[in-house]
Steps between C-alpha positions, in 0.01 A plus 500: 500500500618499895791268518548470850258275664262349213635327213453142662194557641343460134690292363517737195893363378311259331402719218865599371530576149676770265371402154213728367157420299311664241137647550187279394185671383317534835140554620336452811211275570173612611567871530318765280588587176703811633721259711612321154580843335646602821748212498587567152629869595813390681826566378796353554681761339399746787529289765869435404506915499417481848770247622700595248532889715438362860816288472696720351891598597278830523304383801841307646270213652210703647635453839295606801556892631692544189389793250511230219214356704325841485529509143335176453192626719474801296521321175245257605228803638599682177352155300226494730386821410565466154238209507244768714533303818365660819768599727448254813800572747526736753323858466378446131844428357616163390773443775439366839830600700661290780831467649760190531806447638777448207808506635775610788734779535799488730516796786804635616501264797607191451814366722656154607719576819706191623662503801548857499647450115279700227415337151468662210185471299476371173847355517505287858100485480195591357165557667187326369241644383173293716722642792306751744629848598637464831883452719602307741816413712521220723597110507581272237366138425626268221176286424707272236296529171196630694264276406221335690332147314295288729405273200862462509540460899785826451498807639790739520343709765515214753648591832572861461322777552469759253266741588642855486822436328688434146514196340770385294397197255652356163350538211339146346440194678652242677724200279408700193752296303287165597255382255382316777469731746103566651577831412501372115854583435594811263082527384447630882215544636274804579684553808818571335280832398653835656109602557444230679822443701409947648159346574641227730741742663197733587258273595809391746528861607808612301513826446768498214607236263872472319529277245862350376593228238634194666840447538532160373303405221504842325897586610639533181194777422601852481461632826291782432183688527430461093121456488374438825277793497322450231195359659152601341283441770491871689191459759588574815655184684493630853896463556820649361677256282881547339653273269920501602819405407643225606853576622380787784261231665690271524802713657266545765368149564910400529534813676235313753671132447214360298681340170143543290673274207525236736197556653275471162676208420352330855131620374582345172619174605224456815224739393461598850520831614817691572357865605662701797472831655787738423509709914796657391434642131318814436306595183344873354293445295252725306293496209289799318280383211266740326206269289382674225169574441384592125128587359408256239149489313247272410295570153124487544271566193144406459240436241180581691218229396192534271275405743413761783347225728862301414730801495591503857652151471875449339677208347900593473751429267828504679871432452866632672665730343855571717770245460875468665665830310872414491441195709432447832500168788207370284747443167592185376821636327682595827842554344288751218340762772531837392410380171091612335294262577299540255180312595331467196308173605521604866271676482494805198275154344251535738507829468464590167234178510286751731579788236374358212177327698447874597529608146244259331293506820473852504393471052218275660378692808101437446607079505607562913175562753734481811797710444863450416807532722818526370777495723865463513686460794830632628694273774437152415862438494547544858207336617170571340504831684310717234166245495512469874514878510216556278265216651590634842458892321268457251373758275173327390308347774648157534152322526432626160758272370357178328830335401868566403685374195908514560754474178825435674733371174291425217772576231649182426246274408635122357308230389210713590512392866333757772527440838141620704471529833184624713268316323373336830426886619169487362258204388475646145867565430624151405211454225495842344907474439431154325232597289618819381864305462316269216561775248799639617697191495713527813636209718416554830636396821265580814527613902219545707709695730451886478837546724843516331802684404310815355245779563185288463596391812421832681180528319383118643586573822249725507267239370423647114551223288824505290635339164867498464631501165877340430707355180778389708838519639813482298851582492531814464278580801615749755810567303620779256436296156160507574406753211282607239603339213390147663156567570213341300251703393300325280472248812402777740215602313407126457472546893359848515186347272440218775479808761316694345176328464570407899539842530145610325353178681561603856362900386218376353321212706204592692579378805885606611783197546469301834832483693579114624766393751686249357731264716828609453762239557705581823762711343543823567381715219694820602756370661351522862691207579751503227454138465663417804373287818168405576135640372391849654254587237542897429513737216772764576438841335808631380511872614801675633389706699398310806725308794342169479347260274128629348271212410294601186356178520440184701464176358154318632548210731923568548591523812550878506114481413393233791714703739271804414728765312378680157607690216588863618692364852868577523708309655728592697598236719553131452623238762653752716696665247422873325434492136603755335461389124414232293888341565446505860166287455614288242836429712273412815264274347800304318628407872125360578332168433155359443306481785695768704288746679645844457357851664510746250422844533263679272399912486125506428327890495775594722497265752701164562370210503626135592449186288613152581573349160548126453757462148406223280714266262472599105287323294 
């Protein structure tokens, strides 16, 4: 499951829990005769098989563009033609390829120049990696700790003009020893991020950033480069940032009469600005970043339907199968990166959950009149990027598809509690859960919303109704004790016998699912707005390929919807300021408030278009 943006737009935390339950007899209500023996044919002895090999120290976390990650696809086609699924993924096979971005390489080019005085890298500084490739030499600014807050009437930029130069800033935020502070003290705030102090230097027209612990608060801290380049995030920022020793800057700032202990302790005390314009200093600096690219694959394999007149319409079975690998920005044992991951509940769960569907499926085939999708999908972890792909690439005709189940972490069932969301997607979700749910015995908590921190959310905002499957968070999520050996299995077939009568329910109703809107509350599912600032209303796809922010949906009556833009516009532009990324829009909309009226820039069939877009308050 995504970390980044989602986990408190669902509210999920609520279903913590570690202990594990034993299987009831189960049956399903209503459904034929071969739905009850179908039920009966799951095993949780090879569902654990599954899990038990997909988070293996073999597969070292299943991390995106790895070769472990390859392995996983090819055991999971190898299953799927084991069971005699049709390949359904690009050219007959069972793959559908794609590429991502997973990482950053460093070039050969990467210098910090001061006053004619050459640093060496990796011991005076380090470049980051969401740095562009480009050099520059020219004029120094010290923007304090480069932050801009209106909410907090502060704004380090004030008075100076930083448009094609350097800027020096500290590291942190101002009185970070204050409890009191605005700035909350040592929690910070999100402008204490390095992302978003390079997007404030940009959008002021810096072309390089240098970052330096303080002087004051942090003096006793070894002054050197230790981590500071190990920053995840790799997209492409737009301008060259270095993290630096101490000691060299501030030689030159001395050099220039500016005492910068002194000065910090002014912004501290006042929190008002203290920037200046350095005429007489000169800084080289360059940066050369290589993103890598890898080929990962989704795993398509189908069960065509009984029915001819049926056969051309699909209901899917879907779950993640990548995880972190050895750990990445998205772990939640920082101090145990470079450790497996293992990922057993996140998400080789899910996946087996499909595998074993597929397997007693596939011992039914004349029960399904539409067919059977099975899918598993490469890049969740870094943003949902292998279900966007497909829904934006699909290899069966999209239309076809009737509705989408998604198992993200159904391996530690407790107190047989199941979280389900998407049940408002379609009129005859919420009913057929609760009736079939009489004989399995489940406690169920419900969403409407068909939006949240998994792949169901592609396949909604492409308006196919979804179900979202989910046992709950714990503590071992997103870290490297999250193995095989704690997974329930009796409780994930408990689960996989509730699906699967949804399952032959959606295949084999005469007319197909209807798709309903439901009113999302104004959060951003996606992270469009990251939670910050006023209401804008979008669905951001989360492709990496593109400069700009790609809606793949927009919310009815939001503002982005009154001021006329719609799923499939990139924007590129908001309030006068280039967005370049998801950051960049989720930095510009935190500065905003309701009832602003912002121009924002959109790319529609390759031309530009203008909308004026009044934000609204949260609800």
């Amino acid at each position: 499951m995504k970390n980044k943006y989602y986990a408190g737009v669902l509210g999920l935390a609520l279903l913590l829990g570690l202990s594990t339950v034993l299987l009831n007899s189960v049956s399903a209500v209503q459904p034929s005769r071969s739905s009850e023996t179908a039920v009966s044919e799951f095993s949780a002895a090879r569902y654990l098989e599954h899990v038990t090999y997909l988070a293996s120290d073999q597969l070292k976390g299943r991390g995106d563009g790895s070769p472990e990650l390859d392995q996983a696809a090819d055991y999971i086609a190898s299953q799927f033609r084991a069971f005699g699924l049709t390949p359904a993924g690009d050219n007959r096979t069972y793959f559908q390829n794609f590429e991502l971005t997973t990482g950053a390489d460093f070039g050969s080019k990467n210098e910090l120049r001061l006053n004619g005085e050459d640093l060496k890298i990796n011991t005076d500084f380090v470049p980051i990696a969401f740095s562009n490739t480009a050099e520059f030499e020219g004029p120094v600014v010290f923007a304090g700790y480069g932050i801009t807050a209106p909410e907090l009437h502060y704004d380090d930029y004030q008075g100076i003009d930083a448009k094609a130069k350097v800027a020096v800033i500290l590291r942190h935020e101002p009185q970070e020893l204050d409890a009191s502070s605005p700035f909350n003290g040592t929690n910070f705030t999100a402008h204490a991020a390095f992302i978003n102090k390079a997007i404030n230097a940009r959008q002021h027209g810096a072309k390089g950033i240098i970052f330096i612990t303080d002087p004051n608060n942090h003096a006793s801290d070894p002054d050197t480069v230790g981590d500071g380049n190990r920053i995840d995030e790799t997209a492409d920022f737009g301008i060259s940032a270095i993290y630096a020793r101490r000691a060299p800057v501030l030689k030159v700032f001395r050099d220039a009469g500016k005492d910068l202990p002194a000065i910090q302790k002014k912004i501290d005390a006042s929190l008002e600005p203290q920037s200046f314009e350095l005429p007489a200093v000169r800084i080289r600096l360059a940066t050369e970043v290589h993103r890598t690219r890898k080929t990962v694959r989704n795993v398509v394999g189908m069960l065509p339907g009984s029915d001819a007149a049926l056969q051309k319409e699909y209901v899917v079975a879907g779950a993640h199968y990548d995880h972190l690998g050895l750990g990445d920005r998205n772990s939640l044992a920082p101090s145990e990166i470079g450790k497996i991951h293992h990922g057993a509940d996140d998400n080789a769960s899910g996946t087996s959950g499909v595998l074993e569907l597929a397997r007693v499926v596939a011992r039914n085939k004349q029960s399904f009149k539409r067919s059977i999708v099975f899918m598993t999908f490469a890049g969740e972890e870094l943003g949902l990027l292998g279900s966007s792909y497909f829904v934006n690439h699909p290899t069966i005709p999209l239309a076809g598809i009737t509705a989408m189940i998604n198992m993200d972490m159904i391996g530690r069932l407790t107190n047989d509690r199941l979280f389900v969301g998407g049940v408002g997607t379609s009129p005859n979700f919420r009913a057929w859960v609760e009736d079939f749910d009489k004989s399995v015995g489940l406690k169920l908590d419900y969403s409407d919303s068909g939006f949240g921190a998994s792949d169901h959310t592609s396949f909604n905002s492409k308006k196919i109704p979804v179900l979202f499957i989910f046992s709950g968070l714990h503590a071992d999520y997103h870290k490297p004790s999250d193995t095989s050996d704690k997974i329930n299995g009796p409780g994930a077939v408990k689960i996989l016998s509730l699906v699967y009568p949804i399952l032959a329910k959606a295949a084999n109703e005469s007319e197909r699912l209807e798709y309903t809107e439901v009113q999302e509350p104004q959060q951003p599912a996606g992270g469009g707005a990251g939670g910050y600032g006023p209401y804008f209303g979008s669905i951001p796809d989360f492709r990496d390929d593109l400069k700009g922010v790609l809606f793949s949906d927009v919310r009815p009556d939001s503002p982005a919807a009154k001021a006329g833009l719609k799923p499939g516009d990139l924007m590129v532009e908001f309030d006068g300021k280039a967005i370049q990324n998801l950051y960049d829009f989720t930095y510009a909309l935190r500065a905003k408030k309701p009832g602003d009226v912002v121009v924002v820039v959109v790319k529609r069939n390759n031309q530009e278009i203008k909308a004026n877009v009044t934000l609204e308050a949260r609800r």
